[in-house]
Residue frames as qw, qx, qy, qz and C-alpha x, y, z in Angstrom:
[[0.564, -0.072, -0.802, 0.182, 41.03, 18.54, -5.29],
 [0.121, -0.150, -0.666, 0.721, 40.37, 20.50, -2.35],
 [0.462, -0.082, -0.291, -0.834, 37.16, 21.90, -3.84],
 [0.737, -0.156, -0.537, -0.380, 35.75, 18.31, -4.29],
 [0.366, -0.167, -0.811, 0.424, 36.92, 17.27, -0.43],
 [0.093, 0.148, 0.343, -0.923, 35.41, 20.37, 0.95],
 [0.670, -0.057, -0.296, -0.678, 31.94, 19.76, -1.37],
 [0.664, -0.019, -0.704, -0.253, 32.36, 16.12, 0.15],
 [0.159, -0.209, -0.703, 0.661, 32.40, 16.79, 3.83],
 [0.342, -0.003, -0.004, -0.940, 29.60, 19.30, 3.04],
 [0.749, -0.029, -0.411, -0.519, 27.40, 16.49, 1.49],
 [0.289, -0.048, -0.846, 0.445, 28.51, 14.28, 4.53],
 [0.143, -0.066, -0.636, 0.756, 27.84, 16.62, 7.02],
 [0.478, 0.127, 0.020, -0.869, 24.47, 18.32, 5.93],
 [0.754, 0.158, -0.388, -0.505, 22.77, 15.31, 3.53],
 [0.652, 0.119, -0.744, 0.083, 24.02, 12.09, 4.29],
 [0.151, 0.128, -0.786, 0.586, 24.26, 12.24, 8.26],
 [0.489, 0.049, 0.288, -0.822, 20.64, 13.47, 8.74],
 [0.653, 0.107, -0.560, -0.499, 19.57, 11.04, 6.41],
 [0.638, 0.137, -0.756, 0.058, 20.83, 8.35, 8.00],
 [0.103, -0.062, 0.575, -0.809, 20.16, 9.78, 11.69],
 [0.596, 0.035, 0.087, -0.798, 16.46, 9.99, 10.62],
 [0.871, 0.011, -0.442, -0.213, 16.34, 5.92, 9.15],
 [0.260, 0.185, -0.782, 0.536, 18.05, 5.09, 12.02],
 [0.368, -0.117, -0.033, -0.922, 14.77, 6.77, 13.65],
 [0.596, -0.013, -0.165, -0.786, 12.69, 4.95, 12.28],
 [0.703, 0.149, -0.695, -0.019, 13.61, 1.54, 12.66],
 [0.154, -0.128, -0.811, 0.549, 13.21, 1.98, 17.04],
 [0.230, -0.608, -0.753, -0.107, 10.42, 2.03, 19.13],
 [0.244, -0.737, 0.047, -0.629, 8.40, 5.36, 20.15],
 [0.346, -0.200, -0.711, 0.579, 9.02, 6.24, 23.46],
 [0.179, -0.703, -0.684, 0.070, 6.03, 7.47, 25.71],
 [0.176, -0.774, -0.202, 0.574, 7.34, 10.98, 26.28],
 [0.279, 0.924, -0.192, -0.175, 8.36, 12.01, 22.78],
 [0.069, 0.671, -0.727, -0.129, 11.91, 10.59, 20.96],
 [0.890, 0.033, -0.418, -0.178, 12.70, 6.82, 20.59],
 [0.752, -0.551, 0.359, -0.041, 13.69, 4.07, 22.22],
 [0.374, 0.605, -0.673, -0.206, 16.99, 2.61, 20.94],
 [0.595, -0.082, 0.760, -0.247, 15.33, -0.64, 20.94],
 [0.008, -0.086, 0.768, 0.635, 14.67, -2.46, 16.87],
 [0.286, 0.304, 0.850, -0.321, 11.48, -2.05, 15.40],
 [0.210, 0.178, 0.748, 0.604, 9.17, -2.32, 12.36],
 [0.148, -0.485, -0.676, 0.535, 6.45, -0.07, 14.02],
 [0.009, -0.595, 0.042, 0.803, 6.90, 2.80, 12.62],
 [0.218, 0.232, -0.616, -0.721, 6.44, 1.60, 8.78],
 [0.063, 0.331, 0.938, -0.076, 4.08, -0.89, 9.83],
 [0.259, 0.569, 0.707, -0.329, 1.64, 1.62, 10.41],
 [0.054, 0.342, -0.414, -0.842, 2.15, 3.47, 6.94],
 [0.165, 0.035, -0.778, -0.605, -0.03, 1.07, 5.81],
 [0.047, 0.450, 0.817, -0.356, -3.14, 1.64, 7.58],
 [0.310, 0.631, 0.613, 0.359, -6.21, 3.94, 5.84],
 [0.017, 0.964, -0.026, -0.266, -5.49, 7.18, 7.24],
 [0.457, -0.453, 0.532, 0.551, -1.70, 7.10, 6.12],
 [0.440, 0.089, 0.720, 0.529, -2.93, 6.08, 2.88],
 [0.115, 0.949, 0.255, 0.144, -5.85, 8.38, 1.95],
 [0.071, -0.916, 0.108, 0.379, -3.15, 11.15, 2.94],
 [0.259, -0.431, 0.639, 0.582, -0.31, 9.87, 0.64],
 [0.408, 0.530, 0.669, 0.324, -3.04, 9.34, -1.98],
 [0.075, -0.959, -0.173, 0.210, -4.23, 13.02, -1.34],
 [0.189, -0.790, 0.346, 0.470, -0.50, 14.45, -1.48],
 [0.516, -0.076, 0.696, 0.493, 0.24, 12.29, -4.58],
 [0.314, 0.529, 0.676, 0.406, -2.69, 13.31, -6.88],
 [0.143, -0.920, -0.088, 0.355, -2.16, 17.30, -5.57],
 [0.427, -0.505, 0.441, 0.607, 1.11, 17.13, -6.16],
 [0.425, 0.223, 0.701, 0.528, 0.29, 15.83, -10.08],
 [0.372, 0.702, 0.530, 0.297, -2.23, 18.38, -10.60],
 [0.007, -0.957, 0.101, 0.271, -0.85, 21.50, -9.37],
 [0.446, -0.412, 0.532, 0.590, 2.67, 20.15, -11.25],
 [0.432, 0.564, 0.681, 0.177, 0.57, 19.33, -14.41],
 [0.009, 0.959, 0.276, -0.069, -1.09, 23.01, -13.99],
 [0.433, -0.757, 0.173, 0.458, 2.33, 24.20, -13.19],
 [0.559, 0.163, 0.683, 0.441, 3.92, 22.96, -16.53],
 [0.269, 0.606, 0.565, 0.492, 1.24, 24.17, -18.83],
 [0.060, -0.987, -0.147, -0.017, 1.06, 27.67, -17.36],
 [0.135, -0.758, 0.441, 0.462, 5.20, 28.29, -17.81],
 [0.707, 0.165, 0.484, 0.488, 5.72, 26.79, -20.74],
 [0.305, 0.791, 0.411, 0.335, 4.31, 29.78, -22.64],
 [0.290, -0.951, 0.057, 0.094, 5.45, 31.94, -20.27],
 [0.605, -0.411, 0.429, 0.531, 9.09, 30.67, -20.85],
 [0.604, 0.431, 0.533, 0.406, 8.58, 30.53, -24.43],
 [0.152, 0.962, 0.184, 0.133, 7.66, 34.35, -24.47],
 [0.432, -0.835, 0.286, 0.184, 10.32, 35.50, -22.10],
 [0.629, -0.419, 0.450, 0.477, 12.83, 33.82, -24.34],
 [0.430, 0.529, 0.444, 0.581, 11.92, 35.14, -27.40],
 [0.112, -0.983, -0.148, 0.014, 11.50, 38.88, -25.98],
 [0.445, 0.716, -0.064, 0.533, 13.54, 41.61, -26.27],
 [0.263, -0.532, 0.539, -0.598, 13.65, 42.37, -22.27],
 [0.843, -0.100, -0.524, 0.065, 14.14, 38.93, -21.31],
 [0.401, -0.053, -0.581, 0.706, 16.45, 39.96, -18.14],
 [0.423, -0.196, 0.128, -0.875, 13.58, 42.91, -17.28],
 [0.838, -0.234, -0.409, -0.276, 10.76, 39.23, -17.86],
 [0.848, -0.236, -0.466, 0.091, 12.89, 37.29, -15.78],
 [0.219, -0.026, -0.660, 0.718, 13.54, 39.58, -12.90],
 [0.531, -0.276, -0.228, -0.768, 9.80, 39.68, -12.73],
 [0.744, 0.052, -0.665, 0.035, 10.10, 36.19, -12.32],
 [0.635, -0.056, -0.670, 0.381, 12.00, 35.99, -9.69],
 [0.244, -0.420, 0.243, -0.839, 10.72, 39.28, -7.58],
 [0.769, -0.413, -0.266, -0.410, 8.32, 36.49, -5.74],
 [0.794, -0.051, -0.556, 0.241, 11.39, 34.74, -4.34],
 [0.134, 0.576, -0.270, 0.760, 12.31, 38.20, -2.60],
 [0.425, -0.458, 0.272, -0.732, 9.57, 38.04, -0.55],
 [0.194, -0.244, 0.890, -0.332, 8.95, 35.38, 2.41],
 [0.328, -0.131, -0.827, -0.437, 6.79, 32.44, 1.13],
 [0.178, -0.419, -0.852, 0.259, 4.22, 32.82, 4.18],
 [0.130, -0.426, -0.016, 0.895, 3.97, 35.81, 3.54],
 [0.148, 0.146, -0.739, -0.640, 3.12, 35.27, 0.12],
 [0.333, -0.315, -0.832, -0.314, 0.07, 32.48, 1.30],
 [0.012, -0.553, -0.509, 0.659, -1.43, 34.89, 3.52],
 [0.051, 0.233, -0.474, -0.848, -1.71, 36.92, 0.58],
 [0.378, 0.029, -0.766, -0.520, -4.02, 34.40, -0.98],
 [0.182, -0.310, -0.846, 0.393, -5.65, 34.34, 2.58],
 [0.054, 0.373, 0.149, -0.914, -6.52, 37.53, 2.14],
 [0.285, 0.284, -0.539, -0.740, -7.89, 36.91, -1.21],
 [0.531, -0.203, -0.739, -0.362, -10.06, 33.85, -1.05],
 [0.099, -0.099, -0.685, 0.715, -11.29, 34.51, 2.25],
 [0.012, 0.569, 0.802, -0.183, -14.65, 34.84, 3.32],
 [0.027, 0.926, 0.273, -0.260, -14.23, 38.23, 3.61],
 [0.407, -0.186, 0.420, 0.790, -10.98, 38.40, 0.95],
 [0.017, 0.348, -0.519, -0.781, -10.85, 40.48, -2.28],
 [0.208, -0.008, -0.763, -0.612, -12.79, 38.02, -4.70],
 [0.051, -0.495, -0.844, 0.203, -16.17, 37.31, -2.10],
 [0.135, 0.704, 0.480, -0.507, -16.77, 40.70, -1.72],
 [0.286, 0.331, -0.319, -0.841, -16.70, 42.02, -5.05],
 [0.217, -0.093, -0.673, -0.701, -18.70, 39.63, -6.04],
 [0.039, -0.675, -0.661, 0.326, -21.37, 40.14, -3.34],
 [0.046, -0.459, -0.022, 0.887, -20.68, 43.74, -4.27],
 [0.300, 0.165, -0.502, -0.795, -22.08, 43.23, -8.18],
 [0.733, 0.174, 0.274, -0.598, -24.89, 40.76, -7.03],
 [0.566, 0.301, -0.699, -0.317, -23.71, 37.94, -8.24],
 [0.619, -0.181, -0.761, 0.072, -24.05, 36.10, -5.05],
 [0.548, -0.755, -0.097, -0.346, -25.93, 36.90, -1.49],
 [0.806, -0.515, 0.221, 0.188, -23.78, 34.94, 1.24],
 [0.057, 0.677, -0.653, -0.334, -19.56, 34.43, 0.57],
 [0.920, 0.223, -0.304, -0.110, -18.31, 31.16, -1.35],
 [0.601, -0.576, 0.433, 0.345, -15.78, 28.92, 1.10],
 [0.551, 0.684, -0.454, 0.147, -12.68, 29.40, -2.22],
 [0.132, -0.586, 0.756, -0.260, -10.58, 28.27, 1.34],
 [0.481, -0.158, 0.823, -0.257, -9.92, 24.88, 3.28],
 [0.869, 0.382, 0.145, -0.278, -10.17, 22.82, 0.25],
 [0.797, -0.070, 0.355, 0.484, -7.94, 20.71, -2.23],
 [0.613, 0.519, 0.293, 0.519, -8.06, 22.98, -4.78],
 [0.138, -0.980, 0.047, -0.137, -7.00, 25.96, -2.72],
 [0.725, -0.504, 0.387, 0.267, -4.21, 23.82, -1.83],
 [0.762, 0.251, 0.496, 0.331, -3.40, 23.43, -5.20],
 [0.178, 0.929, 0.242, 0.216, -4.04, 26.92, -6.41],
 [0.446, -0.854, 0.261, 0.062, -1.23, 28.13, -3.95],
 [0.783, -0.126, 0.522, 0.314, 1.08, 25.05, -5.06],
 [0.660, 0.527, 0.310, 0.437, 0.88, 26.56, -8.30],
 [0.142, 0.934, 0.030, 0.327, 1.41, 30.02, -7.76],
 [0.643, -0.705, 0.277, 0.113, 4.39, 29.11, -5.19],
 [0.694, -0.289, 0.575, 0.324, 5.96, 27.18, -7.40],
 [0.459, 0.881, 0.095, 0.068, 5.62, 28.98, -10.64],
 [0.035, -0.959, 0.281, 0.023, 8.67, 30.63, -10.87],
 [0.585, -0.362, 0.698, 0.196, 10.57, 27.24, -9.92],
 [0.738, 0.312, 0.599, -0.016, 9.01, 25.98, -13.11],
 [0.206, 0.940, -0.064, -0.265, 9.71, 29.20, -15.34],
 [0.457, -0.780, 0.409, 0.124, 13.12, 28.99, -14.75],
 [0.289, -0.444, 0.757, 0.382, 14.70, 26.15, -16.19],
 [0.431, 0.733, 0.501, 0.158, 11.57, 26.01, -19.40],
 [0.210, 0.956, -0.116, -0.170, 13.47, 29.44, -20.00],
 [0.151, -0.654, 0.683, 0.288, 16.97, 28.15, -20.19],
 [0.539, 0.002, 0.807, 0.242, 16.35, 24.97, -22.27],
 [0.338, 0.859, 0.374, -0.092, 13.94, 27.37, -24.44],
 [0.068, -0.962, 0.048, 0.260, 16.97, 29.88, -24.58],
 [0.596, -0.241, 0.713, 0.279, 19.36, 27.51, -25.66],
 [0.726, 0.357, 0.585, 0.052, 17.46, 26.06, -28.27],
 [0.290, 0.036, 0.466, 0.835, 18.67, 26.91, -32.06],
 [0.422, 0.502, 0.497, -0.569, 15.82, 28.95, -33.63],
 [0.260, 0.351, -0.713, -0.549, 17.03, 27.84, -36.91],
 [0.077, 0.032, 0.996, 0.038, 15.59, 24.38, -35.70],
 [0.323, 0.575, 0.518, -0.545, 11.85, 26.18, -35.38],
 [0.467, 0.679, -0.139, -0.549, 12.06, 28.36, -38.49],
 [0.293, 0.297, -0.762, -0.496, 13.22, 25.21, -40.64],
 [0.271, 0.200, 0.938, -0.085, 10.14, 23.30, -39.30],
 [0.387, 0.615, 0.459, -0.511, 8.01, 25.52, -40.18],
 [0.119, 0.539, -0.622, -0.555, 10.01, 25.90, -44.05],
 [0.170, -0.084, 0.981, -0.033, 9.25, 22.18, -43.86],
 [0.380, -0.396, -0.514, -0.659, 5.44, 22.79, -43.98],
 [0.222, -0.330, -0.816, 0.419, 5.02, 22.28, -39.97],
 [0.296, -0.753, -0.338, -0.480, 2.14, 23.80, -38.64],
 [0.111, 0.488, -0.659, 0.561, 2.89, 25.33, -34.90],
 [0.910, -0.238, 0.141, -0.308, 0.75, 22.58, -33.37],
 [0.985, -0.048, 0.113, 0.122, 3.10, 20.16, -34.55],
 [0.304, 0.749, -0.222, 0.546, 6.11, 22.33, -34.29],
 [0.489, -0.635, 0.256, -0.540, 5.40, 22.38, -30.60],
 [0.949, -0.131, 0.194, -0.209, 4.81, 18.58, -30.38],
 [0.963, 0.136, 0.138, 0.188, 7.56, 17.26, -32.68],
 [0.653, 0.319, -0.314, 0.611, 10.52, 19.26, -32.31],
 [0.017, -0.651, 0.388, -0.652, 10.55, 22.07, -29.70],
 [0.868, -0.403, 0.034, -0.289, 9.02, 19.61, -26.73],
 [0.965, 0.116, -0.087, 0.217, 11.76, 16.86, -27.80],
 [0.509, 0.590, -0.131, 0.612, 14.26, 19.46, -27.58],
 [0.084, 0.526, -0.531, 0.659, 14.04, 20.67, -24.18],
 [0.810, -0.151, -0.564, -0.065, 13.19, 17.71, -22.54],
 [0.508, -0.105, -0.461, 0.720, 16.00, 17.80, -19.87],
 [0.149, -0.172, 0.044, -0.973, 14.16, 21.77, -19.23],
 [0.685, -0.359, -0.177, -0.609, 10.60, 19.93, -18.59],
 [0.775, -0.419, -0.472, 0.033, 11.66, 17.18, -16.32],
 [0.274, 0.014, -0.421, 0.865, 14.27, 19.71, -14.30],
 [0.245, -0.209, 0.208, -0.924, 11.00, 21.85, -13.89],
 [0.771, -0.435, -0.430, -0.178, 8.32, 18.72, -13.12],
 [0.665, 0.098, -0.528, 0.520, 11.12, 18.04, -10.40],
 [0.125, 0.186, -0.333, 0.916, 11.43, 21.44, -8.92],
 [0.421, -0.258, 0.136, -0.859, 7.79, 21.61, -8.53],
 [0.804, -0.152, -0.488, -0.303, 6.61, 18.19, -7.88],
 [0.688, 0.054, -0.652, 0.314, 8.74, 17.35, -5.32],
 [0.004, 0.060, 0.552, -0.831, 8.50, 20.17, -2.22],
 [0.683, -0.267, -0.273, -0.623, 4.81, 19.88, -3.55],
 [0.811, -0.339, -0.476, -0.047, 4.40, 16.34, -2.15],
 [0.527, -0.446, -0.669, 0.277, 6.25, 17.74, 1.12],
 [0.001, -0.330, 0.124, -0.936, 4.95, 21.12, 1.66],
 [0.359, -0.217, -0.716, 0.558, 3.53, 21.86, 4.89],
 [0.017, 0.324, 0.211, -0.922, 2.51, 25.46, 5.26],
 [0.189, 0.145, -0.530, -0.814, 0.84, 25.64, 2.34],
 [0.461, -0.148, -0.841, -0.241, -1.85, 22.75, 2.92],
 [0.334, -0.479, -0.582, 0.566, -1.99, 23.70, 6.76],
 [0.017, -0.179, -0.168, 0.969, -2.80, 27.37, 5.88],
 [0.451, 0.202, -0.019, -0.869, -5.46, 27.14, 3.23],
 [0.474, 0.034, -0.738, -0.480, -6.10, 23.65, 2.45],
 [0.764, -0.355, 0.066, -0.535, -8.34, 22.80, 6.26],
 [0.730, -0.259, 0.554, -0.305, -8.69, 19.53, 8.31],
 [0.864, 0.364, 0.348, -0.007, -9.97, 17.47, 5.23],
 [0.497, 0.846, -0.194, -0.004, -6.51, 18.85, 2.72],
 [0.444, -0.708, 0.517, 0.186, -3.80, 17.46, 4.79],
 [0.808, 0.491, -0.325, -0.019, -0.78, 16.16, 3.10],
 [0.784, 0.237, -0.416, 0.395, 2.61, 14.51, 3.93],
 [0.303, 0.404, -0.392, 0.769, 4.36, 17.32, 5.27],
 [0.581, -0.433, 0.034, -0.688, 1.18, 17.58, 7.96],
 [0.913, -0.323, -0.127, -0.216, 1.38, 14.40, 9.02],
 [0.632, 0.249, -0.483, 0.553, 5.09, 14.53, 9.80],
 [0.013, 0.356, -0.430, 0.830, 4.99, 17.39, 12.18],
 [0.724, -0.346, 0.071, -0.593, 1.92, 15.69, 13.57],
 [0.967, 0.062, -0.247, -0.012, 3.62, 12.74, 14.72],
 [0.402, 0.547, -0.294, 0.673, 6.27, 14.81, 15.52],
 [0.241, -0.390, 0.077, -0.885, 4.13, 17.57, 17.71],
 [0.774, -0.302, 0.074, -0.552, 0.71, 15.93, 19.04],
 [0.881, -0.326, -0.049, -0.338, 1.50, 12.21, 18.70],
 [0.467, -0.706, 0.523, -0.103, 4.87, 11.94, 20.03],
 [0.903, -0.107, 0.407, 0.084, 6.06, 9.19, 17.61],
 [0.177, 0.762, -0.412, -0.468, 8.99, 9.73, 16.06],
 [0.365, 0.127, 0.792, 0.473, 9.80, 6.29, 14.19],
 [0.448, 0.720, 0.529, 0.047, 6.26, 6.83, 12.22],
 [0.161, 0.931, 0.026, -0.328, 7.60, 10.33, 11.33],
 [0.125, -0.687, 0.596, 0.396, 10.83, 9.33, 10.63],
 [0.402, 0.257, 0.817, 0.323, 9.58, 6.21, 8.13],
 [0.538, 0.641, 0.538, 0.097, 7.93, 8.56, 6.56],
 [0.002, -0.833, 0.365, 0.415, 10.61, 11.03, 5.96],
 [0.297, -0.492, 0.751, 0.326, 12.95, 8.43, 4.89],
 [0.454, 0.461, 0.717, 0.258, 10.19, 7.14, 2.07],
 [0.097, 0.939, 0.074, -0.320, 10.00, 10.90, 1.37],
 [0.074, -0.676, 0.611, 0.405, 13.81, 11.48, 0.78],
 [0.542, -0.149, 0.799, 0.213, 13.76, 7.65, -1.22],
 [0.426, 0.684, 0.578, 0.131, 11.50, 8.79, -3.52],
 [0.271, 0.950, -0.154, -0.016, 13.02, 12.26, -4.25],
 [0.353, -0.645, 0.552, 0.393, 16.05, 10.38, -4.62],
 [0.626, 0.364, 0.688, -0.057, 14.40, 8.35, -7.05],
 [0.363, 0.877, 0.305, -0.084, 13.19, 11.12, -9.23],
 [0.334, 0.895, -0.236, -0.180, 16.58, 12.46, -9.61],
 [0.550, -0.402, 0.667, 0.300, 18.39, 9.71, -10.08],
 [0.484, 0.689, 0.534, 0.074, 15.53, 9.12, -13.44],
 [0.198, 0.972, 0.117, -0.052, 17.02, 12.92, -13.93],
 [0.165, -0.682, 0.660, 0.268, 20.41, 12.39, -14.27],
 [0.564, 0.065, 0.806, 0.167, 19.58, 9.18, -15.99],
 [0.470, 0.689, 0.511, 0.207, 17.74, 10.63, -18.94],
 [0.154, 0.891, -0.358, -0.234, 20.18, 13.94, -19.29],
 [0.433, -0.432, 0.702, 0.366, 23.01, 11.40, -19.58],
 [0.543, 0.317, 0.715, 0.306, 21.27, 9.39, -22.47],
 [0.348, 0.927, 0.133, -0.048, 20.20, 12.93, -23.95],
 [0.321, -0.730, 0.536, 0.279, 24.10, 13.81, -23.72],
 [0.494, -0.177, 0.817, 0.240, 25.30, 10.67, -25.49],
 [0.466, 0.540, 0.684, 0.153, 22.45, 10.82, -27.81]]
């Protein structure tokens, strides 16, 4: 009992109050110097729906899908291996060695590397494959490229444990069956750790659509997403309703997603 008061002031004090501090927020008018007036107004969501706002929340929506997508199909296998291996706990403190180090850290890294003058221009000015460098930066798909390789690991993770679980009687009696492992893949291991692929869309889909650094380091002017246009609004144009309507469609929509996730473990449970 005291556990679940002490977990319920926590989720007061940390989740709920900001939440509600920040739609509060949004719902007054900007004031000229930066904060709000505490005066009602629709101002702030109004202008969500004007064409910059929307070209960026198109932009951060159809990133987000392909670096999660990208994400997906590049740990499944990886989980798959790591849970059949013999040094699974050696695999999966590979894994997690990225979290060690500081994630800006990490997309400087990849500054270093697709840079003009990174790692992959000049070897391949070096072998004559090309005269001048290639911009690899300040694009979507650098933005994306990063998104994946940030968020790898999130994705790993729980595609190993629903992988690790699984019976491996249930594999080796499809394949008894006559399954090929095309349709081994498709019609029983997939189905089976469902509740493992949408916990890892989640993890990576969601600080995708508001990651900040990541877009602002290597994805340029023309790459911005969400999380950019918060702290701008924030920073340059001094309006916090707009910032705060679009937090608070931020948080509504990643409450969304895991409410869908608790909604389809329960029915896997029961079922």
């Amino acid at each position: 009992m005291k556990y679940v008061s002490g977990y319920s002031i926590w989720l007061v004090l940390f989740f709920i109050v900001p939440v509600l501090i920040v739609l509060s927020f949004s719902f007054m008018e900007k004031s000229t110097y930066g904060g709000v007036e505490f005066s009602f107004s629709l101002e702030g969501y109004k202008s969500l729906f004007s064409i910059g706002y929307l070209k960026i929340l198109w932009r951060s929506i159809w990133i987000s899908l392909v670096a999660t997508l990208l994400t997906i199909l590049l740990a499944l296998p990886v989980a798959y291996y790591i849970a059949n291996s013999k040094i699974k706990d050696l695999l999966l403190l590979l894994v997690v060695i990225p979290f060690w180090t500081n994630s800006l850290i990490r997309i400087y890294a990849w500054i270093f590397v697709l840079g003009n003058n990174g790692i992959i221009n000049q070897l391949l000015r070096k072998i004559g494959l090309v005269n001048d460098y290639i911009q690899f930066l300040y694009n979507p798909y650098a933005v994306i490229l990063v998104i994946v390789y940030t968020y790898l690991p999130y994705a790993i993770i729980p595609l190993f444990a629903s992988i690790d679980r699984l019976e491996k009687s249930i594999l080796e009696a499809a394949f008894d069956l006559g399954c090929n492992k095309t349709k081994a893949f498709f019609k029983v291991l997939i189905p089976n750790i469902k509740s493992g692929l949408i916990t890892a869309t989640l993890f990576v889909f969601i600080p995708a659509l508001g990651s900040y650094a990541i877009p602002d380091l290597v994805g340029g002017v023309n790459s911005k997403m969400i999380g950019n246009e918060i702290v701008r609004q924030l920073t340059v144009a001094k309006n916090w309703p707009a910032a705060s309507a679009i937090s608070s469609i931020l948080t509504l929509a990643t409450l969304i997603g895991v409410l869908l996730f608790v909604k389809s473990t329960q029915k896997e449970v029961h079922t």
